[in-house]
Kinemage of the C-alpha trace (Angstrom):
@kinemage 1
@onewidth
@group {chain A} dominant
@subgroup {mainchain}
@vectorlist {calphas} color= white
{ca unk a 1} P -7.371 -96.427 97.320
{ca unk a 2} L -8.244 -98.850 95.059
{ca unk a 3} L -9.275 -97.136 92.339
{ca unk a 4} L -5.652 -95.292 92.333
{ca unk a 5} L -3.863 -98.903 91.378
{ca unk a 6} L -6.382 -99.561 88.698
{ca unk a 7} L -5.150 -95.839 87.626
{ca unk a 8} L -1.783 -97.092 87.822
{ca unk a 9} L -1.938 -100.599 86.363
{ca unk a 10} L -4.055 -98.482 83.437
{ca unk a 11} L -0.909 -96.038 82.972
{ca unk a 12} L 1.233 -99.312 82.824
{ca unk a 13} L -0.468 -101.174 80.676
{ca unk a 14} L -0.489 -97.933 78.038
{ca unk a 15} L 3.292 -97.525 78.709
{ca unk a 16} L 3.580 -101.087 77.218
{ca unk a 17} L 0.884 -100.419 74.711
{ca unk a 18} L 2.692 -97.379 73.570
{ca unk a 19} L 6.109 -99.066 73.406
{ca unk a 20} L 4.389 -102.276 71.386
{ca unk a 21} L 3.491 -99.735 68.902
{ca unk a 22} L 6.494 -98.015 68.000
{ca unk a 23} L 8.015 -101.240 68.001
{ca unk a 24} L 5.374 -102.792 65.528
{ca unk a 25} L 6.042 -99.497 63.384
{ca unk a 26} L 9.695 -99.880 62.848
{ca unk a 27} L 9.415 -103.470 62.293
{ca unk a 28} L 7.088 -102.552 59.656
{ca unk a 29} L 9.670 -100.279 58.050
{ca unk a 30} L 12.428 -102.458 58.218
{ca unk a 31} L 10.448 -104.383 54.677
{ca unk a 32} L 11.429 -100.607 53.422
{ca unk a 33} L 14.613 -101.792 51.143
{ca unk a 34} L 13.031 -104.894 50.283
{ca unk a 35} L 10.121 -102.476 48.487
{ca unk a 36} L 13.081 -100.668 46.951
{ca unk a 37} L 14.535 -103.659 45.618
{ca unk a 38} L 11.504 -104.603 43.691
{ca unk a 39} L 11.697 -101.027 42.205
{ca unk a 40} L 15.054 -101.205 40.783
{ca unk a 41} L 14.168 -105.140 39.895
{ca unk a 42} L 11.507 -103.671 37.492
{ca unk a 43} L 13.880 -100.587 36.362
{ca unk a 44} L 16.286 -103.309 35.533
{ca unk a 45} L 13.808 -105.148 33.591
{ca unk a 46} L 13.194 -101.791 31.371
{ca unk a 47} L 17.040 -102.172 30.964
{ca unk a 48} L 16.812 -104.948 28.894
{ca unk a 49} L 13.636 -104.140 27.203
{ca unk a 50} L 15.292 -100.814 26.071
{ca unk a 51} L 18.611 -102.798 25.262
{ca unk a 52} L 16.745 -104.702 22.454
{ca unk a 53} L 15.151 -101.182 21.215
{ca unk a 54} L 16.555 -99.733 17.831
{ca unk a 55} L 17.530 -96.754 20.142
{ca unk a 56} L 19.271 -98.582 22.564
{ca unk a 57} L 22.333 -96.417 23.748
{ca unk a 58} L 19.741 -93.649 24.247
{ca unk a 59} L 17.192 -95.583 26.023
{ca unk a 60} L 19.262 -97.200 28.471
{ca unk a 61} L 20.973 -93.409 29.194
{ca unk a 62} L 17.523 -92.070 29.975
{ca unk a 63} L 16.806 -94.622 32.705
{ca unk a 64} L 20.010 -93.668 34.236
{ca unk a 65} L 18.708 -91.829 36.994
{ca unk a 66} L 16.355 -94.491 38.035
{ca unk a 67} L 19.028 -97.205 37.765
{ca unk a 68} L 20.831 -95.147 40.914
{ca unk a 69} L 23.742 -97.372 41.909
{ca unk a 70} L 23.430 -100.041 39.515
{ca unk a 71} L 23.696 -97.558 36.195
{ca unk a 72} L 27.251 -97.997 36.425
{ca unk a 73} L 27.864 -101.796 35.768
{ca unk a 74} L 24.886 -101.879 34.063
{ca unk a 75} L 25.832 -99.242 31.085
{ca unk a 76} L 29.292 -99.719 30.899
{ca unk a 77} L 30.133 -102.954 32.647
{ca unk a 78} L 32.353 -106.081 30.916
{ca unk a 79} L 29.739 -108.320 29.486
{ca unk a 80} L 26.561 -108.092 27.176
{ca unk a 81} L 23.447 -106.570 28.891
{ca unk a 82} L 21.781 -109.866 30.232
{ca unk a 83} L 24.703 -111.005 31.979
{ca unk a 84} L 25.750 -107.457 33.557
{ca unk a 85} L 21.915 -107.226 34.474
{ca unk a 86} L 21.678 -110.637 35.740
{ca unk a 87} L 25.043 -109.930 37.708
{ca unk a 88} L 23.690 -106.834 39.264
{ca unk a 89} L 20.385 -108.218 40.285
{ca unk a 90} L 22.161 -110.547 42.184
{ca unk a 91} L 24.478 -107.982 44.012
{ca unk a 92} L 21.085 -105.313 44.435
{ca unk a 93} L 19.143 -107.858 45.774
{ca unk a 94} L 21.966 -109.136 48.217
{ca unk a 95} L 23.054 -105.472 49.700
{ca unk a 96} L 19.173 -105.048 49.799
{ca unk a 97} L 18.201 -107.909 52.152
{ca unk a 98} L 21.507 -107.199 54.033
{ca unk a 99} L 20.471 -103.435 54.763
{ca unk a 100} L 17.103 -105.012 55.793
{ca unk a 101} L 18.981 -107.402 58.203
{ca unk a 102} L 20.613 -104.671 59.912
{ca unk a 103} L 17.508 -102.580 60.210
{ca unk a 104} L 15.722 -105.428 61.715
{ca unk a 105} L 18.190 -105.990 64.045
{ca unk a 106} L 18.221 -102.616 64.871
{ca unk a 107} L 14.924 -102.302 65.386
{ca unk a 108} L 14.421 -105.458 67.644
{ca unk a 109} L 17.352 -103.686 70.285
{ca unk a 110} L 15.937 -100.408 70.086
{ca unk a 111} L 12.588 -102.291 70.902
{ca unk a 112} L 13.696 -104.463 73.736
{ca unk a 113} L 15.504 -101.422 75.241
{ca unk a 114} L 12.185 -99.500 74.810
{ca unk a 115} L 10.032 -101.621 76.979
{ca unk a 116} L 13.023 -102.559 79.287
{ca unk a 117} L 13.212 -98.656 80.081
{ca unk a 118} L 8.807 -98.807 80.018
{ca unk a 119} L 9.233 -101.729 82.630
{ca unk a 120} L 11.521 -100.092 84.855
{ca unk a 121} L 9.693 -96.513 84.708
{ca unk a 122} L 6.243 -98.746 85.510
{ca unk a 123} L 7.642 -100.481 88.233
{ca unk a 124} L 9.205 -97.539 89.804
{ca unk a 125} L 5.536 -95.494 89.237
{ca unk a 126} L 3.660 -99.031 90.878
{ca unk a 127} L 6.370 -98.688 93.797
{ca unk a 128} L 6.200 -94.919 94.549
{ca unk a 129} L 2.424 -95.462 94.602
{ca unk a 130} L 2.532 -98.508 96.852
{ca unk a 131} L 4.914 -96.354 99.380
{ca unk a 132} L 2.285 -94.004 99.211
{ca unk a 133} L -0.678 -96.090 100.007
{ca unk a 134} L 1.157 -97.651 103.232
{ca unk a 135} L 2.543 -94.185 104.324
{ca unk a 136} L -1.903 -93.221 104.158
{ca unk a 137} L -1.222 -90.360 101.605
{ca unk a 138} L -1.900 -90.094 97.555
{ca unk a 139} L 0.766 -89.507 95.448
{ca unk a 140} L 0.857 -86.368 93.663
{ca unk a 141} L 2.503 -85.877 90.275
């Protein structure tokens, strides 16, 4: 009979594993938006190097598309170019590390409720096995 609660322990111990994992995964993509901040930092550094091109108007229309959100105030905002860009880097990089905040936190509940849930599926598996060892019998799953 012993070797059945070293079975069990083992199946506990990879429920935790398991759940430590996914955990250490999201937490991981929660630095997603802080990547993508970097990438429109840089796309709004292109802004002002094609501002101070002789083709400026049709420069700064090209990289449109990449400027996503932040074309707006940056093309057609009050202002000359530095100061709209320097404006919007402030905002991008403030909604950015605010959508990371909420994905962290998100991530640290879903987490905690993950191995709460692992915990109390463990301990019911440790208990139903104990029962079984007092009653003489194996359990059978």
């Amino acid at each position: 009979m012993r070797g059945d609660n070293a079975t069990w322990t083992g199946f506990l111990v990879a429920t935790f594993g398991a759940v430590g994992l996914v955990g250490a995964a999201g937490i991981y993509g929660a630095q997603v938006p802080y990547a993508h901040a970097l990438a429109r930092n840089a796309v709004l550094d292109q802004a002002l190097a094609a501002a101070a091109a002789p083709d400026a108007a049709a420069r700064l229309e090209a990289l449109r598309p990449a400027l996503d959100d932040s074309a707006d105030p940056i093309l057609a905002g009050p202002g000359d170019i530095a100061s709209r860009v320097a404006a919007e880097r402030r905002r991008m990089f403030a909604a950015f590390a605010l959508e990371a905040h909420n994905i962290r936190v998100r991530m640290f509940i879903g987490l905690a409720a993950f191995t709460a849930g692992g915990a109390v599926f463990g301990a019911m598996i440790l208990s139903i096995v104990g029962r079984n060892e007092k009653a003489g019998s194996r359990a059978s799953f």
